[in-house]
KOLZA-585818 format. One record per atom (N, C-alpha, C, CB): residue in three letters; x, y, z. Coordinates in steps of 0.02 Angstrom, whole numbers, always signed. Atoms other than C-alpha are relative to their C-alpha. Glycine has a CB too. Example, Ala and Ser with C-alpha at 12.3 -4.5 7.8 and 13.67 -1.06 7.14 Angstrom:
2
R  code       x       y       z
R   Ala     +45     -59      +0
R   Ala    +615    -225    +390
R   Ala     +45     +60      +0
R   Ala     -50      +1     +62
R   Ser     -42     -59      -3
R   Ser    +684     -53    +357
R   Ser     -39     +55     +37
R   Ser     +20     +23     -71
% end
This chain:
185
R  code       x       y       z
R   Unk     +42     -59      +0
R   Unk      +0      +0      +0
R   Unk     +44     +62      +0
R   Unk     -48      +0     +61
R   Unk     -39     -72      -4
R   Unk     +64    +177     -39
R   Unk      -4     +29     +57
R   Unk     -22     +50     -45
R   Unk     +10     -46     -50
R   Unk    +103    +301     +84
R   Unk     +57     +54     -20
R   Unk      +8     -34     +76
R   Unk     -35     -39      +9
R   Unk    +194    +464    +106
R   Unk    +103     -41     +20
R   Unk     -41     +62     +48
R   Unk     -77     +25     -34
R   Unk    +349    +350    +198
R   Unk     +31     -25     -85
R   Unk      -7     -89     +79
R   Unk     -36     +39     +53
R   Unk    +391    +270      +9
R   Unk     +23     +54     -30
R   Unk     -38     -50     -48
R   Unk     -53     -59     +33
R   Unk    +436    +452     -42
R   Unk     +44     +45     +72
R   Unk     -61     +70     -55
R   Unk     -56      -2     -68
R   Unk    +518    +469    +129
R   Unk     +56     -41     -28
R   Unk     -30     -38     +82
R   Unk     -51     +38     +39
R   Unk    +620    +338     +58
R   Unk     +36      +5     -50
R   Unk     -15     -37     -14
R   Unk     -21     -32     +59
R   Unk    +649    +404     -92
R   Unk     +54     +40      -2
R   Unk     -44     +33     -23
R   Unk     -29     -46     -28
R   Unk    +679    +566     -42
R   Unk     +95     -11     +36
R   Unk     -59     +13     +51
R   Unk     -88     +14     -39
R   Unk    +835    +477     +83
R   Unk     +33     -25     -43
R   Unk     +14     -53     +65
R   Unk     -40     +10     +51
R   Unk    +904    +404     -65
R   Unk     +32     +75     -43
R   Unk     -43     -48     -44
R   Unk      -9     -71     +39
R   Unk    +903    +573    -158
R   Unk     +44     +28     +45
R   Unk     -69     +51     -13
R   Unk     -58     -45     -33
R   Unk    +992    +667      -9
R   Unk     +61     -42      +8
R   Unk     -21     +29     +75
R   Unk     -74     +34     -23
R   Unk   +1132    +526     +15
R   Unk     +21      -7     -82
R   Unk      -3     -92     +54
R   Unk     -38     -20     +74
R   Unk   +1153    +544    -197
R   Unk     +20     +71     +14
R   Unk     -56      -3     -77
R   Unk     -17     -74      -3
R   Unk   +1166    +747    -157
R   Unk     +61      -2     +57
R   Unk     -72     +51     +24
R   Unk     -59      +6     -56
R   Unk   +1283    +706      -1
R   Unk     +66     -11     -43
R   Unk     -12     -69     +58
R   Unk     -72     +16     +24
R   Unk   +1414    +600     -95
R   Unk     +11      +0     -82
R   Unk     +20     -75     +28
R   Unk     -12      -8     +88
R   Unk   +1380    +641    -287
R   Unk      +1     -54     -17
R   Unk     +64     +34     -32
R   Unk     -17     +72      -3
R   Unk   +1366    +456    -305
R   Unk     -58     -43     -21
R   Unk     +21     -19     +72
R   Unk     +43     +42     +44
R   Unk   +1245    +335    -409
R   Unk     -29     -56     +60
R   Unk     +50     -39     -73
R   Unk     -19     +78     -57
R   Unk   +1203    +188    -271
R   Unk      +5     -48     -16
R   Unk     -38     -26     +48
R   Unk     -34     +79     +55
R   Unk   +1275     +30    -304
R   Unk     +26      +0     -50
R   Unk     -42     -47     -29
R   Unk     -41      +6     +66
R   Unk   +1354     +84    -442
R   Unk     +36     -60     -23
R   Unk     +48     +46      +2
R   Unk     -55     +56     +35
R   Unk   +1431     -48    -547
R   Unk     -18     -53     +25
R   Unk     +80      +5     +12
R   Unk     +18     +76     -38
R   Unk   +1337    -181    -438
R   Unk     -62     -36     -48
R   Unk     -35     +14     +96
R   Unk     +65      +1     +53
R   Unk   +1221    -303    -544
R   Unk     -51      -3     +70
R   Unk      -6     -82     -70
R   Unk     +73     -25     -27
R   Unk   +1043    -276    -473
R   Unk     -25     -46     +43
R   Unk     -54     +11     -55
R   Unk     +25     +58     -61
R   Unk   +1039    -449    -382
R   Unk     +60     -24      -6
R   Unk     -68     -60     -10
R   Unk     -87     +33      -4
R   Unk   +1195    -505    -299
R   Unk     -36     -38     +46
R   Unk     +84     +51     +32
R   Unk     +13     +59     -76
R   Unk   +1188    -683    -197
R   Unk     +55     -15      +2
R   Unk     -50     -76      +1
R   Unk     -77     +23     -31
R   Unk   +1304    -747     -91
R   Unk     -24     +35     +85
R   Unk     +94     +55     -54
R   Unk     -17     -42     -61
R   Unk   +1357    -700     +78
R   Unk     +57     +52      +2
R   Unk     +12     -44     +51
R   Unk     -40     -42     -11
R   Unk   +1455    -550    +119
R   Unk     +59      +6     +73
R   Unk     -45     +46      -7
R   Unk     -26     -10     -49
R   Unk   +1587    -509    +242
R   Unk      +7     +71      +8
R   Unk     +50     -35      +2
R   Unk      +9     -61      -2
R   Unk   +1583    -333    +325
R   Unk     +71     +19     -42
R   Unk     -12     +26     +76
R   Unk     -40     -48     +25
R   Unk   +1698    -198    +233
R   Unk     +27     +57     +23
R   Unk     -21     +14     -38
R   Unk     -35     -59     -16
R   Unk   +1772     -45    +273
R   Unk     -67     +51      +1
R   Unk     +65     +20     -59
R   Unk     +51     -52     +10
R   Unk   +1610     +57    +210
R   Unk     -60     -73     +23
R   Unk      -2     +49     -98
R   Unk     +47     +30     +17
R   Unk   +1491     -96    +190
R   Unk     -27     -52     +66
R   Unk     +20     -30     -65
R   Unk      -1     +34     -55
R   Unk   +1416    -193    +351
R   Unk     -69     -37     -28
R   Unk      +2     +45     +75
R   Unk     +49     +24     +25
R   Unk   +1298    -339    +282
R   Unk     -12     -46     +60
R   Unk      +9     -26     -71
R   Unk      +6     +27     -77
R   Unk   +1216    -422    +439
R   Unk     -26    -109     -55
R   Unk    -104     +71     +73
R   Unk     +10     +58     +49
R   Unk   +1219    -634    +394
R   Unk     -73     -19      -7
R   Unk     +39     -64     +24
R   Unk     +36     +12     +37
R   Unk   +1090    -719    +298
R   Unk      +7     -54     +34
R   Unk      +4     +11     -64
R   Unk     +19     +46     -18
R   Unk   +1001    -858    +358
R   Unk      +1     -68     -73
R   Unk     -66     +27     +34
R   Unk      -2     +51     +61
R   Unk   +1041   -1034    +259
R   Unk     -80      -5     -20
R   Unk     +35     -83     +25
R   Unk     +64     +46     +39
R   Unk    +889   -1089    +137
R   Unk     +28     -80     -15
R   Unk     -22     +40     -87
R   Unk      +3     +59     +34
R   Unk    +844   -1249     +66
R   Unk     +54     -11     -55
R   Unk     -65      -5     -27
R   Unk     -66     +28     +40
R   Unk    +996   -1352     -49
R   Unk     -55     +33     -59
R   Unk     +33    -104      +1
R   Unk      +9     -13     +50
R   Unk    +985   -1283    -212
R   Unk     -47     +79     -10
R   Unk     -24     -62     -23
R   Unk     +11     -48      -6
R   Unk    +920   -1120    -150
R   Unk     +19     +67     -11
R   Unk      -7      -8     +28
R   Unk     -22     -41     -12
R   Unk    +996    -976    -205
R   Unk     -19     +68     +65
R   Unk      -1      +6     -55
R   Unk     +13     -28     -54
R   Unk   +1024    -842     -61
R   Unk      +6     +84     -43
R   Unk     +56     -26     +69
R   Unk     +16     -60     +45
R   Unk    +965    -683    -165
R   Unk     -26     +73     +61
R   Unk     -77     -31     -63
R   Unk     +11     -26     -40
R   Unk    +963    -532     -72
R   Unk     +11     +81     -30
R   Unk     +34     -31     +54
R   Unk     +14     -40     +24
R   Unk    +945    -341     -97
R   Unk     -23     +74     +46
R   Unk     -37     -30     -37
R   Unk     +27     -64     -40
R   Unk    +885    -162     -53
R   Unk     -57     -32     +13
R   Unk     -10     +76     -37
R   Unk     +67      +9      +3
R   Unk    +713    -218     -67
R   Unk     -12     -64     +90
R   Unk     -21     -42     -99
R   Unk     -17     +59     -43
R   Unk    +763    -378     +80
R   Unk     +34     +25     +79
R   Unk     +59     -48     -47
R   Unk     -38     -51     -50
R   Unk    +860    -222    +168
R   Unk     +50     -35     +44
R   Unk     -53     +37     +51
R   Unk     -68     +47     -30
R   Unk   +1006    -344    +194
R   Unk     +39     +69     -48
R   Unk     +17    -116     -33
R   Unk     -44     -39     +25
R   Unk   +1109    -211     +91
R   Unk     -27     +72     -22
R   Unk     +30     -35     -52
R   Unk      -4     -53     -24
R   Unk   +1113     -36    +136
R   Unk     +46     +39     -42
R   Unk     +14      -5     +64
R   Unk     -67     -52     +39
R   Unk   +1175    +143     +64
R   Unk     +34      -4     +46
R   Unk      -7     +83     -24
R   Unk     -47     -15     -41
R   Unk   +1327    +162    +149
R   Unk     +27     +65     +12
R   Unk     +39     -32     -15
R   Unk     -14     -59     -32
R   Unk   +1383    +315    +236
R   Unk     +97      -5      -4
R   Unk     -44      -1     +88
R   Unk     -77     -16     +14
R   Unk   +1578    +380    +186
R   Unk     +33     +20     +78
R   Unk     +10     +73     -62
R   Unk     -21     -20     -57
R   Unk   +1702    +402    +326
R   Unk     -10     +70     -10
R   Unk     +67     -22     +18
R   Unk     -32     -78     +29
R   Unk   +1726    +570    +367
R   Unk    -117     +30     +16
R   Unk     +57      -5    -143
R   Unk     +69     -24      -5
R   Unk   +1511    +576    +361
R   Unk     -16     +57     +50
R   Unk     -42     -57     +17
R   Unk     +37     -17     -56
R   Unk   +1422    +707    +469
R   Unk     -40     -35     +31
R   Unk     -28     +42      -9
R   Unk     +35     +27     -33
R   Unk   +1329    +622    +603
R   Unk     -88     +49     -31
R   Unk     +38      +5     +83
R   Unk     +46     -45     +12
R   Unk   +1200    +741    +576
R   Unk     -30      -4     -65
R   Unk     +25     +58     +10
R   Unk      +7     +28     +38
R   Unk   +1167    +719    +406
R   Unk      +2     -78     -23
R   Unk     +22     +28     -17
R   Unk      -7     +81     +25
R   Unk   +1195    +531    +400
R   Unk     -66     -41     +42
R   Unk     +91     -39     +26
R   Unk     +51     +36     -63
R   Unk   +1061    +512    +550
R   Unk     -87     +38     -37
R   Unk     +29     +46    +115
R   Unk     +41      +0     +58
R   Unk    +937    +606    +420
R   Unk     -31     -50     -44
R   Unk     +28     +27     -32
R   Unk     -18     +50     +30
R   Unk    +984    +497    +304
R   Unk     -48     -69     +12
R   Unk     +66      -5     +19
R   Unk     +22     +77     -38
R   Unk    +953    +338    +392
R   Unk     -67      -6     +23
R   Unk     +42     -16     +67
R   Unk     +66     +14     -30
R   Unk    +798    +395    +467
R   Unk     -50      -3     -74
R   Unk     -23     +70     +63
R   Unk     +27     -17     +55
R   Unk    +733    +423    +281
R   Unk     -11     -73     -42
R   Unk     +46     +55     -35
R   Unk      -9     +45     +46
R   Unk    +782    +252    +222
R   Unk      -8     -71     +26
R   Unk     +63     +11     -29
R   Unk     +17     +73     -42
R   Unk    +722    +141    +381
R   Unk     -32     -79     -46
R   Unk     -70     +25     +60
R   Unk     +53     +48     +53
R   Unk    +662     -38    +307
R   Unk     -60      -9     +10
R   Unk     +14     -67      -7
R   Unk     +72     +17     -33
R   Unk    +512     -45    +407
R   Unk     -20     +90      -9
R   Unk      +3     -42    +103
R   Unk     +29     -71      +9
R   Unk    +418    +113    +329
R   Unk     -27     +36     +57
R   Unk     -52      +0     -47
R   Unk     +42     -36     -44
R   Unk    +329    +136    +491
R   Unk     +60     +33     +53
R   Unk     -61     -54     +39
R   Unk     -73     -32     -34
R   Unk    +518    +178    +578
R   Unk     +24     +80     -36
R   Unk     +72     -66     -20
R   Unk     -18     -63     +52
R   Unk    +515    +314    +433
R   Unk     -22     +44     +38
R   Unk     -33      +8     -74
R   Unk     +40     -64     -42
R   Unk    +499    +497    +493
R   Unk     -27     +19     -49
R   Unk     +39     +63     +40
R   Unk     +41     -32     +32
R   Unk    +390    +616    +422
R   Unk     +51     +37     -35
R   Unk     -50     +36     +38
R   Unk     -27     -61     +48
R   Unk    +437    +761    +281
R   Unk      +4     +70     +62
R   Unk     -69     +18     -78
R   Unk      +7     -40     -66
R   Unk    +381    +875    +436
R   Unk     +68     -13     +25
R   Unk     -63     -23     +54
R   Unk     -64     +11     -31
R   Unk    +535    +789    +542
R   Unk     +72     +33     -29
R   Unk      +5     -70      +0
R   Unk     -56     -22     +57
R   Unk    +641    +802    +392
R   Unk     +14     +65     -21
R   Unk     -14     -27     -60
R   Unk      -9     -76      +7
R   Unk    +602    +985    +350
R   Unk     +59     +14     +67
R   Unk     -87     +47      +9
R   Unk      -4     -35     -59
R   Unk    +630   +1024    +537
R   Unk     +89     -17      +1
R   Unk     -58     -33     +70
R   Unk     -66     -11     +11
R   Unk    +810    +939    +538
R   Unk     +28     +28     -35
R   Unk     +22     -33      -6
R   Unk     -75     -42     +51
R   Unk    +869   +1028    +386
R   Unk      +8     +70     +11
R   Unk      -8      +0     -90
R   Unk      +1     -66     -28
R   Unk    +825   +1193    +462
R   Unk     +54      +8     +63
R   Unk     -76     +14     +24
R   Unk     -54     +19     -73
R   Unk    +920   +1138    +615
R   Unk     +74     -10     -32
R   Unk     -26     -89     +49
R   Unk     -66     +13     +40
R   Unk   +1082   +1087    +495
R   Unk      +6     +62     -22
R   Unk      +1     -55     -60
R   Unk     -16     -31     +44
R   Unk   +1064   +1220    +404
R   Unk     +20     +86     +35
R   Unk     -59     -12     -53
R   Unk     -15     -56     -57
R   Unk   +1053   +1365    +559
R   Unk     +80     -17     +33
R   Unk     -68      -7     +70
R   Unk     -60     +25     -42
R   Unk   +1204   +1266    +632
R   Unk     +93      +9     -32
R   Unk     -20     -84      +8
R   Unk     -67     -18     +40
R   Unk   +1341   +1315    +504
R   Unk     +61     -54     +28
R   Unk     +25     +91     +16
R   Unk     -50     +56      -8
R   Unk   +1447   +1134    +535
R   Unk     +50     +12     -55
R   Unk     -33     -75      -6
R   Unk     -62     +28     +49
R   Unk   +1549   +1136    +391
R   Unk     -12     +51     -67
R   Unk      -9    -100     -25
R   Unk     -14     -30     +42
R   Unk   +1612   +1248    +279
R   Unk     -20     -26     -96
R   Unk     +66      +5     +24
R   Unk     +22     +21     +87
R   Unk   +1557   +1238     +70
R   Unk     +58     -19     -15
R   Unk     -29     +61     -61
R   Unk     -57     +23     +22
R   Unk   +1745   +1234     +16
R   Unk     +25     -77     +29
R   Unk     +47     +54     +16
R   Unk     -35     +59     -45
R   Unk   +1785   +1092    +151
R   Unk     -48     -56     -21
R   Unk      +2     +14     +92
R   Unk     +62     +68     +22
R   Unk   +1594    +991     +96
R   Unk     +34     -29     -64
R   Unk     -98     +32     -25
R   Unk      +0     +38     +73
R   Unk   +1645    +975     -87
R   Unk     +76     -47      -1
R   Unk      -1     +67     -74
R   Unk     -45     +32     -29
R   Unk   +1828    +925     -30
R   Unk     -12     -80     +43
R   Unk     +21     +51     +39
R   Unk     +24     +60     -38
R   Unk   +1753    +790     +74
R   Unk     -57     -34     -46
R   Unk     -31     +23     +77
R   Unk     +43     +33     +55
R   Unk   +1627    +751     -74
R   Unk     +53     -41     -39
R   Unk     -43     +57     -51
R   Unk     -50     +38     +72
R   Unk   +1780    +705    -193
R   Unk     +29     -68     +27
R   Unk     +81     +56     -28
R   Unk     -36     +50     -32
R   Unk   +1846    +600     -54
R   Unk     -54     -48      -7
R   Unk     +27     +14     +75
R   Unk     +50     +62      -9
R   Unk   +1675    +504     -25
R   Unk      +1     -23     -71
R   Unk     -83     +19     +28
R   Unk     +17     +34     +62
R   Unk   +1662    +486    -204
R   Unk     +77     -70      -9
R   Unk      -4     +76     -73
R   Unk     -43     +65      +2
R   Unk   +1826    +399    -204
R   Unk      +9     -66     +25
R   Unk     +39     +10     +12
R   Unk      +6     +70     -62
R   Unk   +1825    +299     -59
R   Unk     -62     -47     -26
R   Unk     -25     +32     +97
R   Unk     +42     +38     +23
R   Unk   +1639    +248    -106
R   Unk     +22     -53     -75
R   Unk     -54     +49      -7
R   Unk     -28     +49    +101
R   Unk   +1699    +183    -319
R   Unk     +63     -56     +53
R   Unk     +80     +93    -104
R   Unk     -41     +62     -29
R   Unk   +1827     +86    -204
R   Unk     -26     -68     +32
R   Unk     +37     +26     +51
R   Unk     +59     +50     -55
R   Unk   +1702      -1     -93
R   Unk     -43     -25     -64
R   Unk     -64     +57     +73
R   Unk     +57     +20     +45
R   Unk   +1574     -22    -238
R   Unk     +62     -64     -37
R   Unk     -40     +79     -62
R   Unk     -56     +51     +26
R   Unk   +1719    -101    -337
R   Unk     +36     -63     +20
R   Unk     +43     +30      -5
R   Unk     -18     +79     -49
R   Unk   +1773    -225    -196
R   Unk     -43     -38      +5
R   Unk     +17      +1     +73
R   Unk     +41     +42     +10
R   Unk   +1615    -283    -182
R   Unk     -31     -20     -51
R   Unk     -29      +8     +27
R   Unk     +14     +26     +58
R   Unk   +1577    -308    -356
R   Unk     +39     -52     -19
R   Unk      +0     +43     -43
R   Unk     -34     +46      +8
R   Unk   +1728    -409    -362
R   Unk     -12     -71     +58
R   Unk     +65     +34      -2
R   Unk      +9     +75     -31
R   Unk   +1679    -517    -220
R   Unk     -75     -39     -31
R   Unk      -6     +10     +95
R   Unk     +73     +10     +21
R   Unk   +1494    -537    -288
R   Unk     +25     -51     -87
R   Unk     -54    +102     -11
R   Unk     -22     +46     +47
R   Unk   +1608    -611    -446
R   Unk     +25     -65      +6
R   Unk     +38     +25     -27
R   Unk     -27     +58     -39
R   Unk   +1703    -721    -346
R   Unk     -33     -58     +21
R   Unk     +20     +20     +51
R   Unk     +57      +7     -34
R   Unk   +1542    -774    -259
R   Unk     -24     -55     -68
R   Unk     -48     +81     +22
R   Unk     +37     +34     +51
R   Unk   +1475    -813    -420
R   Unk     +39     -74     -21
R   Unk      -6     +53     -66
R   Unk     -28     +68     +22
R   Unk   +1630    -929    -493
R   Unk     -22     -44     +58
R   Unk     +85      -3     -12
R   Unk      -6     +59     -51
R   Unk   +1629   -1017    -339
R   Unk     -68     -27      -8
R   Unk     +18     +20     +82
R   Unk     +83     +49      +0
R   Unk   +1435   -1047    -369
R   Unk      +8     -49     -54
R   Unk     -82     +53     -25
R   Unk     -20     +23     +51
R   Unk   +1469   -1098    -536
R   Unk     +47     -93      +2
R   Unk     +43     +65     -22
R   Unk     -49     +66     -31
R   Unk   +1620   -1231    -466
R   Unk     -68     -39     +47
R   Unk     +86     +35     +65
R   Unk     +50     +43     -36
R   Unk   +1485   -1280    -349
R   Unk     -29     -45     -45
R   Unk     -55     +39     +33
R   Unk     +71     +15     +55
R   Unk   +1351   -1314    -492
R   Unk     +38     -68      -6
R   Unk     -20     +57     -90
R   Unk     -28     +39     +25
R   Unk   +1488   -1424    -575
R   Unk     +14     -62     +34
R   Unk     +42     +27     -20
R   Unk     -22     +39     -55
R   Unk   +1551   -1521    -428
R   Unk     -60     -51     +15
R   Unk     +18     +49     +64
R   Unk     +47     +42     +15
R   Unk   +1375   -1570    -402
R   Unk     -44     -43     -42
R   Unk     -15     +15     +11
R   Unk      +7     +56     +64
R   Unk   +1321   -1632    -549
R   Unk     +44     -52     -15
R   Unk      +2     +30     -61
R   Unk     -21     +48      +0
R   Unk   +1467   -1722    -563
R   Unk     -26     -81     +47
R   Unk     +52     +29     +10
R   Unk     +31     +50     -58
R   Unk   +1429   -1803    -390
R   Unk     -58     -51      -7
R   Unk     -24     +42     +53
R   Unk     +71     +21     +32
R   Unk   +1241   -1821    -465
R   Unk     +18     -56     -33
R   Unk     -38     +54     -52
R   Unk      -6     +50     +54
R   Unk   +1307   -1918    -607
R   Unk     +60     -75     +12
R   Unk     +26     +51     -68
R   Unk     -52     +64     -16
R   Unk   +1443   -2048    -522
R   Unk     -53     -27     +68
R   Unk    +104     +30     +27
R   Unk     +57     +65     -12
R   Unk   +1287   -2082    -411
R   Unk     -53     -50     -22
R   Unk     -29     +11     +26
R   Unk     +54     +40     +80
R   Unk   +1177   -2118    -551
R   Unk     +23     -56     -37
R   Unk      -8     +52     -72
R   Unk     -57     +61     +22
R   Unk   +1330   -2236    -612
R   Unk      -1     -52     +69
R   Unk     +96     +39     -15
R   Unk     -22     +63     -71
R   Unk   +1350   -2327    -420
R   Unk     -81     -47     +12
R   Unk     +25     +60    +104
R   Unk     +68     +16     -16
R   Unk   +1155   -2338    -430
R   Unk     -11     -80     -51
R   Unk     -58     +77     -24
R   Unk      -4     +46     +57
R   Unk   +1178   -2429    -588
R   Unk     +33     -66      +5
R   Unk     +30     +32     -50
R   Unk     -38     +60     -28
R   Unk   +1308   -2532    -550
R   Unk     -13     -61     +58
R   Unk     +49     +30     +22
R   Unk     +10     +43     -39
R   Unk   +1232   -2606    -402
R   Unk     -60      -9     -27
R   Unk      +9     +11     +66
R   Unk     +47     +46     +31
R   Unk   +1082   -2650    -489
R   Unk     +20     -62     -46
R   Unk     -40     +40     -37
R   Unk     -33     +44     +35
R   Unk   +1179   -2717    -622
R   Unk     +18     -81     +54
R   Unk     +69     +47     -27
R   Unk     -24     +56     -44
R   Unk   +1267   -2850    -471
R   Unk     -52     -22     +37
R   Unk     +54     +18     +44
R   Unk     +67      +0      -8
R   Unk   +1100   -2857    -405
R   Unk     -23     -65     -40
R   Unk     -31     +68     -24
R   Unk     +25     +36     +38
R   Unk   +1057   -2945    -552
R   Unk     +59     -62      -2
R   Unk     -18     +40     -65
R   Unk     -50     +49     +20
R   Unk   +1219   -3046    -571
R   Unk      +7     -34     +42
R   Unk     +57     +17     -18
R   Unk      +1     +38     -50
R   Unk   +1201   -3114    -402
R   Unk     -61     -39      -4
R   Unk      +7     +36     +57
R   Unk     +76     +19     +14
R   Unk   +1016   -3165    -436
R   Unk     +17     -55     -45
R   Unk     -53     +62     -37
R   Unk     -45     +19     +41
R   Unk   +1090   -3241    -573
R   Unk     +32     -72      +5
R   Unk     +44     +46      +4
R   Unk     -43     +33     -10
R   Unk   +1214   -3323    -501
R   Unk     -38     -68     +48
R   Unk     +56     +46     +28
R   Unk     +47     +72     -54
R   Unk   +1101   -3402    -367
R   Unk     -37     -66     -37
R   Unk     -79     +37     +45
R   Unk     +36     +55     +38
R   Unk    +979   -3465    -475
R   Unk     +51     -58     -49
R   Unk     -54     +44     -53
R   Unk     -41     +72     +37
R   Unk   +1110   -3561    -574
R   Unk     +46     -35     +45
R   Unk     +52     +20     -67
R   Unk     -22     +43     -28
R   Unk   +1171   -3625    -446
R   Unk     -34     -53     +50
R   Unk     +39     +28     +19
R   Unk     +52     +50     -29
R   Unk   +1007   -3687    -377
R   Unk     -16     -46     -52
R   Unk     -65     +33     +25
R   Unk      -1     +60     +67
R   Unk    +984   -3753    -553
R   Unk     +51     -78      +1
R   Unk     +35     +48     -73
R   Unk     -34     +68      -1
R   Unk   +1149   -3866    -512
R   Unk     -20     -41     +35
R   Unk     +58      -2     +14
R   Unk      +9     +22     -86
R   Unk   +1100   -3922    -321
R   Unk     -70     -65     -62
R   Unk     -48     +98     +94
R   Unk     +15     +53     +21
R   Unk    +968   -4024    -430
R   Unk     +10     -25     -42
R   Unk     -33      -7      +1
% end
C-alpha cells in the first residue's frame, strides 16, 4: 500500500546521492547472492541458510544491503539519512521531521562549502573503491557458485553410475544363485 513513507524513502536516497555525488550501487548487478563479509564502508548483517539448491538472493528491497555512509560523514546528516531510508516504513519519519532537521543543519553552520565538496571528492573515491570491492567479491561469489554447480552434478552423475552398478550386481548375483540352484538339482 502507498504512503507518504515510500517518498520518505525516496527522498533519503536522493539526499545521500546529493551528499556524496554518487549513483548507489554503482557498478553492482541488481541482484547479488552470496554472503558478504563486512567492509570498510559496507556492514551486511548474515543471511540465514535456505533450502539445498536455493539460491540466497538478497537486496535493497530484503534491506540486507544498505546505502553506505563515507568516513569522514556528518553524524548529523547521515542520522537524516538513515531515518529516511528505515526498512520498516513505519520507523520512517515524516517530511515535517525532515524539513525540521534541515532547518536545524542548516542554522548550525557545521561545515564549511569549500571543506563539503573536498570531502565530497573524497566520498566519491572511497565509495567507487568499496562499490568495486564488492563487485569483485559478488564475482568471486559467483565462480565459486558456478564450481559448486559443476562439482555437483558431477557427484549427481557418479551416483547415477553406483546406482547402476549395483543394480547391475544385483542382477548378477540373482543370477548367479539361480544357477546354482539349477545345479543343487
Amino acid at each position: 500500500m502507498y504512503s507518504e513513507k515510500v517518498d520518505v524513502y525516496s527522498y533519503g536516497v536522493l539526499l545521500w546521492e546529493m551528499l556524496t555525488r554518487s549513483i548507489p550501487y554503482n557498478g553492482l548487478p541488481p541482484l547479488s547472492v552470496g554472503k558478504f563479509k563486512k567492509t570498510k564502508i559496507f556492514s551486511f548483517p548474515k543471511l540465514e541458510k535456505k533450502k539445498k539448491k536455493k539460491k540466497l538472493a538478497f537486496g535493497v528491497g530484503s534491506g540486507t544491503l544498505r546505502l553506505p555512509f563515507p568516513s569522514g560523514c556528518p553524524v548529523t546528516i547521515s542520522a537524516i539519512i538513515s531515518r529516511c531510508i528505515e526498512r520498516a516504513p513505519t520507523k520512517r519519519c515524516s517530511f515535517k521531521d525532515i524539513l525540521s532537521s534541515l532547518r536545524l543543519l542548516k542554522s548550525s553552520d557545521f561545515i564549511s562549502h569549500t571543506e563539503f565538496e573536498k570531502l565530497q571528492k573524497n566520498w566519491q573515491e572511497e565509495l567507487g573503491e568499496a562499490f568495486e570491492a564488492l563487485k569483485k567479491e559478488i564475482e568471486a561469489i559467483k565462480r565459486k557458485q558456478v564450481e559448486l554447480t559443476v562439482a555437483e552434478l558431477s557427484l549427481e552423475e557418479r551416483e547415477r553410475k553406483l546406482k547402476e552398478r549395483e543394480r547391475n550386481l544385483a542382477t548378477d548375483v540373482s543370477f548367479a544363485f539361480a544357477c546354482c540352484q539349477t545345479f543343487k538339482k
